[in-house]
LUMLUM-754454 format. One record per atom (N, C-alpha, C): x, y negated, z; residue in one letter. Coordinates in pm, whole numbers, plus 32768, in hexadecimal, padded with zeros to 4 digits. Each point is the difference from the previous one (the first is absolute). Example, Ala and Ser with C-alpha at 12.3 -4.5 7.8 and 13.67 -1.06 7.14 Angstrom:
2
85278239830Ca7FA77F898000a805A7F888000a7FDD7F977FB8s80527F898006s7FB37F938049s
//
This chain:
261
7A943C454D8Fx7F8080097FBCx80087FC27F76x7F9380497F93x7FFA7FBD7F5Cx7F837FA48024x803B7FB87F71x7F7F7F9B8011x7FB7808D7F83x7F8780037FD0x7FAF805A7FE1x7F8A7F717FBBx801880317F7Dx7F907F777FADx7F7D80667FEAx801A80838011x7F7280377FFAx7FA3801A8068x7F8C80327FEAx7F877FD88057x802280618071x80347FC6809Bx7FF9807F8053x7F7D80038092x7FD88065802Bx7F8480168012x7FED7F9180A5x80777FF38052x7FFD7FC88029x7FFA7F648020x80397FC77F9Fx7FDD7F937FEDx7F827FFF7FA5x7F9080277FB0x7FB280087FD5x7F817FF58080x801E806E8043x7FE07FE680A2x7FE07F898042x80457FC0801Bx80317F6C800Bx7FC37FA67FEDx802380277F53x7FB77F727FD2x7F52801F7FF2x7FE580767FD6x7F468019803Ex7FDE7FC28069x80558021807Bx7FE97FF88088x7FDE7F6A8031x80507FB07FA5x80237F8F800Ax7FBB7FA57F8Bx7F9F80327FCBx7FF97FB27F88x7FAA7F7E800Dx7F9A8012807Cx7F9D7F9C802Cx802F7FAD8069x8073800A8025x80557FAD8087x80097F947FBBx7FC67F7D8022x802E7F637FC9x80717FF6805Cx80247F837FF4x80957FCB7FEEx7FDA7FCF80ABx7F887FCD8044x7FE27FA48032x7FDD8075808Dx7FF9808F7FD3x800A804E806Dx805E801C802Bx807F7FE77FC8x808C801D802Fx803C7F768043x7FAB7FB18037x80377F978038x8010801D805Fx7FAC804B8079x80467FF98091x807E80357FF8x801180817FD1x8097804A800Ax80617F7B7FB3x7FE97FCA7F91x805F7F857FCEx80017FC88098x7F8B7FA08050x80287F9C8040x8057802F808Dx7FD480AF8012x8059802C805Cx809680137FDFx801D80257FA0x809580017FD2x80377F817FEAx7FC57F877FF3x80357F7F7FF8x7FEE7FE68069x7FC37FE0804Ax80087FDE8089x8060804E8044x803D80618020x805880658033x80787FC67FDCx80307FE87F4Fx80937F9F7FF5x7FE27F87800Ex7FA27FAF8039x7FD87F6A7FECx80427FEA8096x80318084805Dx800D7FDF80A2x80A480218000x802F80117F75x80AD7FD08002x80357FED7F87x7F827FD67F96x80707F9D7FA7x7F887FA77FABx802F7F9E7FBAx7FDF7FC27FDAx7FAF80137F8Cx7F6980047FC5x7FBB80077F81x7FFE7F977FBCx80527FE87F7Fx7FA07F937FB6x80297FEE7F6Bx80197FFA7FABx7FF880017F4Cx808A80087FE8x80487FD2807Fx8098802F7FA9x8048805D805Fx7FAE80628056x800A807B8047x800080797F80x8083803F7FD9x800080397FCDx7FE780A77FF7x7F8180527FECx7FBE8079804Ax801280647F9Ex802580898032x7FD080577FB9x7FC6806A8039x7F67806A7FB0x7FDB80378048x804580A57F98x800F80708051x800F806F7FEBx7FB5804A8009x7FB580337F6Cx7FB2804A7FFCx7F7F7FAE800Bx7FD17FD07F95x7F867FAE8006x7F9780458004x800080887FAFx7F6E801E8003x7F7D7FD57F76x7F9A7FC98018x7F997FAF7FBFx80517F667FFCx80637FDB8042x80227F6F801Ax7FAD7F978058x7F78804B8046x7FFA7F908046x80637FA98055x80488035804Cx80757F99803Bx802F7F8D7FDFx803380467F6Cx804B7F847FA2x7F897FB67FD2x7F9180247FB9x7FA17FA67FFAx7FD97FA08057x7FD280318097x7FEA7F9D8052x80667F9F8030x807280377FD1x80757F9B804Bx800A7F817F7Fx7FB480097F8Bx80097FAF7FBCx7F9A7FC18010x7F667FE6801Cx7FB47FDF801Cx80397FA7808Cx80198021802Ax80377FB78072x809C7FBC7FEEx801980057F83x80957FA0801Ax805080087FE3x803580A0801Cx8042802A802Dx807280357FACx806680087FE8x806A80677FB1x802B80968016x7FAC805B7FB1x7FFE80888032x801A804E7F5Ax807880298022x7FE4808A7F53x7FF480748033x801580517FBFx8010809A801Dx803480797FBDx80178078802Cx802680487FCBx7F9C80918012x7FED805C7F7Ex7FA2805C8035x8029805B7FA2x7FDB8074802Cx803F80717F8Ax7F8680397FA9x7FA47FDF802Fx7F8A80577F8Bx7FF17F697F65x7FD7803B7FC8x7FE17FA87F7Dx7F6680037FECx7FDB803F8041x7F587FDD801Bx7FFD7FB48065x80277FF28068x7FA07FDE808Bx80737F407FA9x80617FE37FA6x80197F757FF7x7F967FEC7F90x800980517FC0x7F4D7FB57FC4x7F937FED8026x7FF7806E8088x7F627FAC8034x802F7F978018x80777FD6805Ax80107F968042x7FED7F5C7FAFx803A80287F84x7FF77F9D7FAAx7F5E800D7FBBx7FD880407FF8x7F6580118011x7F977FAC8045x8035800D807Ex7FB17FC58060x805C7F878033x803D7FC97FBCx80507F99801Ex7FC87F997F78x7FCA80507F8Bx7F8E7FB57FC7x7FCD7FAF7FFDx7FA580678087x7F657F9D800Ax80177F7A8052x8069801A801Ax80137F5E807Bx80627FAA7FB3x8030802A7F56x80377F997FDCx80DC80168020x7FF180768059x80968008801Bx801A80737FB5x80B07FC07FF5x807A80687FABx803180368082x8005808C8052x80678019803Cx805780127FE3x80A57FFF8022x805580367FE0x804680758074x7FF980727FB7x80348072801Ex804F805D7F8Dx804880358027x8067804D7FD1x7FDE806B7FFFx800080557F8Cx7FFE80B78017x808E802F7FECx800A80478087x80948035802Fx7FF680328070x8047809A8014x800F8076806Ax80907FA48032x7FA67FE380AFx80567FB78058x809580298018x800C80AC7FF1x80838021801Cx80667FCE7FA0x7FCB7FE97F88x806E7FEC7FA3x7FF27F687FC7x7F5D7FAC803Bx802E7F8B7FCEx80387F7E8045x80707FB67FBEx803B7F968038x7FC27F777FF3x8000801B80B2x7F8E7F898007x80697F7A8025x807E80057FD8x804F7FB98030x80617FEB8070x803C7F9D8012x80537FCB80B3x7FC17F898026x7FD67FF4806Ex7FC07F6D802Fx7FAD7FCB7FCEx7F9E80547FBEx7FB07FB37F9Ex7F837FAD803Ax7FC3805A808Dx7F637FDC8000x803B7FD98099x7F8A7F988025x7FEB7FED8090x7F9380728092x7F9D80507F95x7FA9804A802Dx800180697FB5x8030807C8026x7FAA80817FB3x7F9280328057x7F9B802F7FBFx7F9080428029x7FEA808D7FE0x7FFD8066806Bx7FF880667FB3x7FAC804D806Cx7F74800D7FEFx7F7A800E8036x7FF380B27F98x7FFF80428066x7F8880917FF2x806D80287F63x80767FE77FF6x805C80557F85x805580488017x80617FFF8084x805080448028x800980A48013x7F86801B7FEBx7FD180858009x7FFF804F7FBAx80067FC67F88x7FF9803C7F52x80967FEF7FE1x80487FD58015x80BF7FC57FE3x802D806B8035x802280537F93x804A808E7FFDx807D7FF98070x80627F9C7FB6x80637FE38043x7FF67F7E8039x7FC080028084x7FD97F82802Ex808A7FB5804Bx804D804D8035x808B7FC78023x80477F9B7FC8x7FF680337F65x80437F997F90x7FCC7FA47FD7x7F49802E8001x7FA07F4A7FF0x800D7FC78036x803A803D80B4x7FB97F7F807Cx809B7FC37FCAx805F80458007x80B97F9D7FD1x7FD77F917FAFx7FDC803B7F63x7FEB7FAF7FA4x7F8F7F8D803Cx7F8880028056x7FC07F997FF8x80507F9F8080x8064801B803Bx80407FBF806Fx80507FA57F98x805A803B7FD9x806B7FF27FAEx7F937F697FB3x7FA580047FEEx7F9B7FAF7F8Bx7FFF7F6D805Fx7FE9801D807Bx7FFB7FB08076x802B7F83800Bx80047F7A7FD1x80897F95803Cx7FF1802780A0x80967F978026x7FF97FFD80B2x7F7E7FC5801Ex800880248069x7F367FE88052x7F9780197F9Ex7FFC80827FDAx7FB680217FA0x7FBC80438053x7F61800D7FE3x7FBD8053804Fx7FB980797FA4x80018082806Ex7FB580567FA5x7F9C805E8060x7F867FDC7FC0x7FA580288038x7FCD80BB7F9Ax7FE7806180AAx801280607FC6x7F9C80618075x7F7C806B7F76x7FCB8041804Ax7FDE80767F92x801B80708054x7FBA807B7FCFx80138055808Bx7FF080B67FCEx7FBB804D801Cx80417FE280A2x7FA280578079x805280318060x7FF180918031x8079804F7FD6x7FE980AA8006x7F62802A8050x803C7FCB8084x7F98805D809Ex7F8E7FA98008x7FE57F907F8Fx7F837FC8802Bx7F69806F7FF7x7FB37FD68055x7F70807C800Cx7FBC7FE07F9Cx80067F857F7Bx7FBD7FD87FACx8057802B7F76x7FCA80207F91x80537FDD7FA0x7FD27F9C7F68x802E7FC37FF5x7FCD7F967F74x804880327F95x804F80667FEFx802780527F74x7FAF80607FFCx7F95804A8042x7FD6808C7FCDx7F85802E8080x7F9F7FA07FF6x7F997FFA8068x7FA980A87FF1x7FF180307F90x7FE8808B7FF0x802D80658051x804F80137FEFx80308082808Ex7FE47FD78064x7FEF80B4800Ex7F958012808Fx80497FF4807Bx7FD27FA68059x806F7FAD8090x80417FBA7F90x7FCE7FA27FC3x807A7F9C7F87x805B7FD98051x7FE17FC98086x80547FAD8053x808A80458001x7FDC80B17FE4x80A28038802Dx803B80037F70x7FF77FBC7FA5x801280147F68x80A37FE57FE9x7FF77F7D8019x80AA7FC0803Ex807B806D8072x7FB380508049x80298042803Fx804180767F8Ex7FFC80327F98x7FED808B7FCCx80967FE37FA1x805F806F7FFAx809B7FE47FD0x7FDB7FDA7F82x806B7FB27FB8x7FEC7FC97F8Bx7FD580547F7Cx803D80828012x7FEE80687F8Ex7F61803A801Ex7FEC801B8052x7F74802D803Cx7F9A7F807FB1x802B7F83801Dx7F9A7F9F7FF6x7FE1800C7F61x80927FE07FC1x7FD2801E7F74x7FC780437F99x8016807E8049x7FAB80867FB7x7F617FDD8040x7FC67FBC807Bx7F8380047FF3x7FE47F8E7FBAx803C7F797FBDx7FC67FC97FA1x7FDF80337FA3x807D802D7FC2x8001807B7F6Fx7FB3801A800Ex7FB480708047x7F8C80478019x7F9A7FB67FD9x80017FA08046x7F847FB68007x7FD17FBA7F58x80597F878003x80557FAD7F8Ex802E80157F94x800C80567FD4x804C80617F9Ax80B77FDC8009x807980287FB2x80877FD87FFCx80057F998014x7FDC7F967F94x801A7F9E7FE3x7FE07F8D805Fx7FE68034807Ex7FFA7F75806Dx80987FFF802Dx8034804A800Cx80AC7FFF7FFEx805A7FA97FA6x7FC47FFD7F81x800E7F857F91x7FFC7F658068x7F9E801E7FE2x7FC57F718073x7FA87FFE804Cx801E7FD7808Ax7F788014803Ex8007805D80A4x8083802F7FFBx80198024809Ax80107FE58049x7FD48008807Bx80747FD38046x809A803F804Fx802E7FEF7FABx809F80438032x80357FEB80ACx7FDE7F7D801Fx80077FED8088x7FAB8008804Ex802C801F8093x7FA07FED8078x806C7FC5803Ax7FDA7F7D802Fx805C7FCD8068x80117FF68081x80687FCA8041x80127FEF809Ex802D7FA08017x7FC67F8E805Bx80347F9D802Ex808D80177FEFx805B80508076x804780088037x808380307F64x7FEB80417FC5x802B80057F8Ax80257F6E7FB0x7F867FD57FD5x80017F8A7FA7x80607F818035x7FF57FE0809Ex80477FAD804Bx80B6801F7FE3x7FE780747FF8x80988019803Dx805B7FE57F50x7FA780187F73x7FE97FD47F8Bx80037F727FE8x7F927F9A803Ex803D7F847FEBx806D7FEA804Fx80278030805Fx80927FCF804Bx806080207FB2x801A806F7FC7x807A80327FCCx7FFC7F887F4Bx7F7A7FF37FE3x80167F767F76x80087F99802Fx80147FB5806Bx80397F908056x7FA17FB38023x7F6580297FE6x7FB37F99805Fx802A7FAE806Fx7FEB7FA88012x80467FBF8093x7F87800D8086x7F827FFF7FD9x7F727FF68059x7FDB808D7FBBx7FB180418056x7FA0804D7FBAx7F8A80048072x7FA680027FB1x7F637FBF8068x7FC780BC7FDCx7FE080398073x7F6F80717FD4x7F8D7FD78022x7FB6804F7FF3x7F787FDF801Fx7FE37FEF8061x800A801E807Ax7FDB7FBE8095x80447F77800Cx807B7FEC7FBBx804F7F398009x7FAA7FC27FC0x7FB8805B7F8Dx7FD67F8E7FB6x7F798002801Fx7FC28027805Fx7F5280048038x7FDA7F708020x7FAE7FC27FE9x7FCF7FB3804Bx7F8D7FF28062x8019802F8085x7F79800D802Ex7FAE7FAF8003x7FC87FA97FD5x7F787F7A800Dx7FE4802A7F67x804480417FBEx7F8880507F72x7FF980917FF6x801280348090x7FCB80B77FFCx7F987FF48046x7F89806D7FACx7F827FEA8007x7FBD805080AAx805480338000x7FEF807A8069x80567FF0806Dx7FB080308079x803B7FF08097x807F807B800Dx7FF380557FBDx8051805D7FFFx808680197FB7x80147F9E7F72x80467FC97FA7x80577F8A8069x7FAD7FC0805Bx80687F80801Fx8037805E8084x7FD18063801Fx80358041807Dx807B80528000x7FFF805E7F7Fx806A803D7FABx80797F7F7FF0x7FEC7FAA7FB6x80637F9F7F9Dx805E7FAE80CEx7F967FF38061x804E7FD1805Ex8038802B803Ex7FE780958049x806380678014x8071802C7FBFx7FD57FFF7F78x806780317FA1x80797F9E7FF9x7FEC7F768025x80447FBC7FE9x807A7FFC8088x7FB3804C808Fx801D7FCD8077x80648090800Dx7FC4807D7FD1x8039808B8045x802D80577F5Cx80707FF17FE4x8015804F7F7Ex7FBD80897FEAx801B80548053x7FC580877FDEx7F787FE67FAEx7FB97F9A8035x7F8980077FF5x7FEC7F9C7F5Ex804D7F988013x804A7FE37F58x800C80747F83x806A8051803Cx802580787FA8x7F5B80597FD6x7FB880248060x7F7580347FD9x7FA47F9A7FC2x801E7FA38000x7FA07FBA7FDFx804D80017F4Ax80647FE57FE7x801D7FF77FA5x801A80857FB4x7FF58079803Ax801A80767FB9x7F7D80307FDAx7F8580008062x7F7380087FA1x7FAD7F6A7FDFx803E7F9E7FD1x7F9C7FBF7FC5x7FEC80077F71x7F907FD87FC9x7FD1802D7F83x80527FC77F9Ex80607F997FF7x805D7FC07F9Ex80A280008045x80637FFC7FA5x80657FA38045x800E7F9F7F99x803A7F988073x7FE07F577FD9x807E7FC4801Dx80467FBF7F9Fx80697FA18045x80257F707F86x80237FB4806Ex80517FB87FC1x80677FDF802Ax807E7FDD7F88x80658009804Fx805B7F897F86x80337FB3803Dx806B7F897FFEx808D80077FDCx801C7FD97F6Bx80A380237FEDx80477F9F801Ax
//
């Protein structure tokens, strides 16, 4: 992927969409993603973080508000000026980087945490980001990691189509021509999603870059915070009878992992 300094319709999108979101509504998802690495490694000012694909920057913002050591890297040159925008009004400098993950060097051993929340999906060549952000990793480095899941019945890239839930379901060339359609070219610029993922895929991906742990989403459940009788009923079976693991993890609405170098 190019980085692209001119105005493209999708991120324009975005940032409309997004323009009234304070900083202070993106705290539960912050305190859920910190709490999630807070249950195998250590947070605190000389925890060295990076997030992939910031977005607006709340992340990195809040991780400074709280303490914390977080930069980033993002490929649009708009969405790092909102960020520094809205990093403003509260008095903070984020630091983020504009650079297309496949080609930028984020180093050897550099960070203790990468974060890479809802980006994996857009990473053309996501094979070579997930290397490069391992590779970024010191030993016992943790990297916390979520996007699409193909067969989920929900979709959070493209709630418009009709049965959206089967949206993830539809071959990759198919999918793209109904953005086009929709979207005009230029969401292909930026703004696709190139992937639909699979647990079972992604696992077999951090094994082969040498994770030593890899947690999915049923390891990493905690039942005494699922809201629903039916959520803690799924996550305990799943844990007890694989088949029922494997379904549980092939239609849920995200895949989720963290995993330990």
């Amino acid at each position: 992927m190019k980085i692209y300094h001119e105005e493209l319709s999708d991120v324009q999108r975005y940032l409309d969409n997004n323009k009234d979101v304070a900083l202070e509504e993106k705290k539960p998802i912050y305190n859920g993603i910190i709490q999630a690495v807070r249950r195998y490694k250590q947070l605190d000012a000389n925890t060295r973080m990076i997030e992939i694909g910031t977005g607006t920057g709340w992340f990195v913002l809040l991780c400074l508000l709280d303490g914390l050591n977080c930069r980033g890297l993002e490929i649009s040159p708009q969405l790092i000026q909102r960020a520094k925008e809205v990093g403003a009004k509260y008095n903070l400098k984020p630091e983020i980087d504009l650079g297309n993950l496949e080609e930028t060097n984020l180093g050897k051993e550099q960070y203790d945490v990468a974060i890479c929340s809802n980006v994996f999906e857009h990473v053309e060549l996501w094979r070579e980001g997930l290397a490069k952000v391992a590779e970024s990793l010191k030993p016992g480095g943790l990297l916390f990691f979520e996007s699409t899941n193909k067969f989920s019945f929900t979709s959070g890239e493209y709630s418009k189509f009709p049965l959206y839930g089967f949206y993830g379901w539809l071959p990759d060339q198919l999918r793209y021509r109904l953005r086009m359609a929709v979207h005009g070219d230029d969401i292909m610029k930026l703004g696709i999603d190139f992937n639909q993922f699979r647990s079972s895929v992604l696992r077999r991906e951090f094994k082969r870059l040498g994770f030593r742990k890899i947690l999915d989403r049923v390891e990493l459940a905690d039942p005494s915070t699922i809201s629903t009788d039916f959520r803690r009923f799924v996550v305990r079976w799943s844990r007890r009878l694989p088949p029922i693991k494997a379904a549980a993890l092939t239609f849920s609405d995200v895949t989720r992992f963290i995993c330990l170098k």
